[in-house]
N, C-alpha and C positions, 0 to 999 in steps of 0.2 A: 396480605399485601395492601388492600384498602386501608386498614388502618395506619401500614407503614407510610404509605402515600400521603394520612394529613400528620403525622407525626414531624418534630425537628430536626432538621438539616443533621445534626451529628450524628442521633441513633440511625439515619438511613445510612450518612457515610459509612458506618461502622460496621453495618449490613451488608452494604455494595464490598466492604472490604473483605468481609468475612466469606462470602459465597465466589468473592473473585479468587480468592486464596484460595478454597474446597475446589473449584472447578479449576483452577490451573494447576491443583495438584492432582487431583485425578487425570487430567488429559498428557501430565508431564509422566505421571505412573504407567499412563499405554504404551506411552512412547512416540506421541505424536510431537512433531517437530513445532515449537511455537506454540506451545500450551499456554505457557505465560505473559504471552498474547493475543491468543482466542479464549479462554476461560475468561477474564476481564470483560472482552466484548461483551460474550455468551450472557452475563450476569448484566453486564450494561444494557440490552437488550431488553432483560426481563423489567428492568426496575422503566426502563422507559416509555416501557407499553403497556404497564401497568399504571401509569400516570404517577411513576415516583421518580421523575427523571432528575440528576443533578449536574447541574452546568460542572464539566471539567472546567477548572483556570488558565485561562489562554496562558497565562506565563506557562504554568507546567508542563500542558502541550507543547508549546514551543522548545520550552528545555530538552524536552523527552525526544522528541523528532530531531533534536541537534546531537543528540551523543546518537544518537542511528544513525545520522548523517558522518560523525567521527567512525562508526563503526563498519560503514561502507567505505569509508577513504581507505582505515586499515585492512582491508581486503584488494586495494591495488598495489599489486609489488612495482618494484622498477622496469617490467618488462611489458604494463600494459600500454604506450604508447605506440612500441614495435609490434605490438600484436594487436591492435588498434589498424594501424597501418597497415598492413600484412591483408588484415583479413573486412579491410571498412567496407566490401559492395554486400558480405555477409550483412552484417550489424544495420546497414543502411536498406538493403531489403526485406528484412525479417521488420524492421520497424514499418518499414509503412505497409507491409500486407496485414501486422496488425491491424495499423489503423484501419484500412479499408475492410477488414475483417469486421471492427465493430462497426462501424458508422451501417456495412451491408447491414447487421443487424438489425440496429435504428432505424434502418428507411424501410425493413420488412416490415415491422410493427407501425411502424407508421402508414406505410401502402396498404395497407391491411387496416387500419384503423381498429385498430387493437388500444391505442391512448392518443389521446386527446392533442390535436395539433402538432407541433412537432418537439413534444415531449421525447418521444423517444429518439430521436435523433440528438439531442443535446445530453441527454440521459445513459448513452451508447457511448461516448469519448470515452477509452481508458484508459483516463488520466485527466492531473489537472481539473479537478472536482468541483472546486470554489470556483476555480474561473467556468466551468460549463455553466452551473447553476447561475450564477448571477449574469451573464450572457441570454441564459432562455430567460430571464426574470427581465432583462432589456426588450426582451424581443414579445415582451407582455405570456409567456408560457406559464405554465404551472410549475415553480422553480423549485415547489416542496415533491412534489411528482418525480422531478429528477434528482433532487438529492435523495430520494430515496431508491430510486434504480440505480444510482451510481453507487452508493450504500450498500445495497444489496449484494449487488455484483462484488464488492469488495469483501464482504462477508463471505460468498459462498466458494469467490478463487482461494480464500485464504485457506477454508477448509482444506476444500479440496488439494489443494496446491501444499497444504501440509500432510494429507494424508498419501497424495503420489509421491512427496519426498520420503516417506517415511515407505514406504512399500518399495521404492524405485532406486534409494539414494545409497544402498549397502553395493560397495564395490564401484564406487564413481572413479575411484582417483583421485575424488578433493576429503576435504577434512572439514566440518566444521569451526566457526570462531566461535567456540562458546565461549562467552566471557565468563573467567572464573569459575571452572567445574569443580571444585570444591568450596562454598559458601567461606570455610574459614583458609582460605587462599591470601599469604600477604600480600600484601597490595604498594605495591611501586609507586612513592609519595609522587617526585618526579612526571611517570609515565600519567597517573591521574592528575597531575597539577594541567599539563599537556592537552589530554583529552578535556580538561573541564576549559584551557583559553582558548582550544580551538571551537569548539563548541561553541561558547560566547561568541568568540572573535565573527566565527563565518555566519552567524545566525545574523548577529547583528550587521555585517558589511552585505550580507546577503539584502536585506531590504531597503538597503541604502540604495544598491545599485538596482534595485526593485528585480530581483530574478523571480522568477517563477518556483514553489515551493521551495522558499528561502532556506527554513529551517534548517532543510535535506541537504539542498545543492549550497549553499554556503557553505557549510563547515568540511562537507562534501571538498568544495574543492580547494579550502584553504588546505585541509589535510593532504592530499593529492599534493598539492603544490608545495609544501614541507618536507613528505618524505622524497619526491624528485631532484628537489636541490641539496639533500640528505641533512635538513634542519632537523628535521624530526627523527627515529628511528623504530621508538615506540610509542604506543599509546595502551592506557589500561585504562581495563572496564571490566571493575569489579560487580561480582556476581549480582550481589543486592542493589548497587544502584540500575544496574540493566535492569532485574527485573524490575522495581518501581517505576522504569520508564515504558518497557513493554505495557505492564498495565496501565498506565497513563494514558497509552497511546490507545488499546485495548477501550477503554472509556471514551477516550474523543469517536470513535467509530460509533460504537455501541448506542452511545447516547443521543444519535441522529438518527433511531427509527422511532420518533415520536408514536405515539397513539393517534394522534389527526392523520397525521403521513400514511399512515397504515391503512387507517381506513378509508383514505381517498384508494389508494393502490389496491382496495381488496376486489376489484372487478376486475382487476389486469393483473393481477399477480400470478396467476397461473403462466401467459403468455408471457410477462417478464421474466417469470423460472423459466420457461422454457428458451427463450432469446440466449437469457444466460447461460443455460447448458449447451444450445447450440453455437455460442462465442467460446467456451473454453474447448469444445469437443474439435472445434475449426482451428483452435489454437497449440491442441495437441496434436494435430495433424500435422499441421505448422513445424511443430518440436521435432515430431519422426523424421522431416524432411532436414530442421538442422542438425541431426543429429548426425547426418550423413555426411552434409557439406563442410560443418565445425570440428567434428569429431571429437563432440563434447557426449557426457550421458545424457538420457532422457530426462532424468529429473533435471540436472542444471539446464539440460535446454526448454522447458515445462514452463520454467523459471523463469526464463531472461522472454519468454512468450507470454504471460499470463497476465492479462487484462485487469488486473490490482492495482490496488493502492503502492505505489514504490514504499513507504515504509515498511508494511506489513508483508510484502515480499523479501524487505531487507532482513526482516526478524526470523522469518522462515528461511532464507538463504543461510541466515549465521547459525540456524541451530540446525542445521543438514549438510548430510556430506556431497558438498557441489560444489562446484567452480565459481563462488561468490562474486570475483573479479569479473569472469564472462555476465553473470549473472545481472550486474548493475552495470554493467558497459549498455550492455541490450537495453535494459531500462531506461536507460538514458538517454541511449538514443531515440528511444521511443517519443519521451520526454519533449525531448527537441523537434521529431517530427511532428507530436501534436501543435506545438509551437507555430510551427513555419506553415502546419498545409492544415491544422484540427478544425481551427474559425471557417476561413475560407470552404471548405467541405461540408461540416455542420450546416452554414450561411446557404450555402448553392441547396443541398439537402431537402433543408428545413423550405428554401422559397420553392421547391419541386411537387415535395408531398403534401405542403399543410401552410398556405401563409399567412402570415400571422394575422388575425382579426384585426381589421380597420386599418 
């Protein structure tokens, strides 16, 4: 790996692609849901802490997070606005005891002075990553400190959250969307002309109207809004380009636990592991409790609970048998909760336990 690290850009590509392939087929051979989107990381990881890290291209990322964005629309049918309605004091509660779920976390580690200032408080949102980070980097924080807590946590819900799908998710009631379960699956010119302008279309009107992770929620809710007025009916998402976008996306994660990052984190890491198994284990709790009130299974409610990255929850949603639809309803609202109450709470937080020098 030293040598690969001063070697050029294409034999590492070529390396990152080959060990992404090896690990996402063995993880696909277990049967863990979202292999070829954790093996990617997995391998992303190694090459970035080894000092061979290679910049993903913001376009491909962006591209890649937009057909996931398409691929959560087509998991709402025509009945989630009724079931929306029906059931909103659920979706709207489950979202903010997340939230106050992580943020308790964050002020633990902080009151504790476990990291530095109020790192762990800005590092504890789950969700809205970029906007935390550059908010604690406003507020003069350590904003590599929290992209790497927020990182992390996204790394080890995904695991996890694809190993409880995979243990939890036989006998849900839901079906997976795999896209294209046979590789040589013809492909509906039409259904993919659809998913590649909605894709475009919401990514780009997404940062126009400046939304919050564009990529997702633009195409997100162009599609939404297509199939409601019955514009659309289908959309196709052949096997191969999903997976090129899984690993894509698998890369953009991967590739943000630098070597610096790490070794500031290596005093607190233990306490960060721990924060984070105490946020998902509060979060499974969480789950038991809707899984009473929803009368969804454990693994979709796991799901629509778990303190992730919404894409990499979308990947693990669509290759598991869960209620997708509830799955990113939850998410979303979460989404918007961080929105409306995340700053404001982080702000009050952060000026309680640690204010900021000078």
């Amino acid at each position: 790996m030293p040598k690969l690290a001063k070697s050029p850009a294409l034999p590492r590509w070529l390396s990152l692609i080959a060990i992404s392939v090896i690990f996402a087929g063995a993880l696909e051979w277990a049967g863990l849901p979202a292999g070829q989107l954790l093996g990617p990381m997995l391998a992303a990881i190694i090459f970035a802490t080894r000092g061979s890290a290679l910049g993903t291209p913001p376009v491909m990322f962006a591209a890649s997070q937009s057909l996931i964005g398409c691929l959560i629309a087509s998991s709402f049918g025509p009945d989630l606005l009724p079931r929306f309605v029906a059931e909103w004091p659920i979706f709207v509660f489950v979202s903010v005891a997340t939230l106050f779920v992580a943020y308790g976390a964050g002020f633990l580690l902080a009151r504790l002075k476990v990291l530095p200032g109020a790192v762990a408080v800005w590092g504890s949102a789950p969700g809205l990553a970029t906007a935390m980070v550059i908010m604690a980097r406003d507020y003069g924080e350590d904003h590599r400190l929290v992209a790497f807590m927020t990182y992390l946590r996204v790394l080890m819900v995904a695991v996890g959250a694809s190993a409880l799908a995979m243990l939890l998710g036989s006998g849900s009631g839901a079906h997976p969307i795999r896209p294209g379960m046979d590789w040589l699956t013809p492909v509906d010119p039409w259904g993919l002309a659809t998913t590649l302008m909605v894709a475009a279309t919401g990514a780009v009107g997404g940062r126009l109207v400046r939304l919050p992770a564009p990529n997702i929620l633009g195409p997100m809710i162009v599609g939404c809004i297509l199939q409601a007025t019955g514009l659309v009916h289908n959309f196709e998402f052949p096997r191969l380009m999903m997976a090129i976008a899984y690993m894509i996306v698998g890369w953009g994660i991967g590739m943000r636990f630098t070597r610096e990052t790490v070794e500031r984190a290596r005093r607190a890491l233990p306490a960060v592991v721990a924060s984070i198994a105490a946020m998902m284990t509060a979060c499974f709790l969480l789950a038991l409790l809707l899984t009473r009130i929803a009368h969804v299974s454990l693994a979709t409610a796991y799901l629509a609970t778990s303190p992730g990255g919404m894409d990499s929850i979308a990947i693990i949603a669509a290759n598991s048998p869960v209620d997708m639809g509830f799955v990113m309803t939850m998410q979303t609202m979460r989404m918007l909760a961080i929105l409306l109450l995340g700053p404001t709470i982080a702000r009050t937080v952060a000026r309680r336990v640690a204010p900021p020098a000078g």
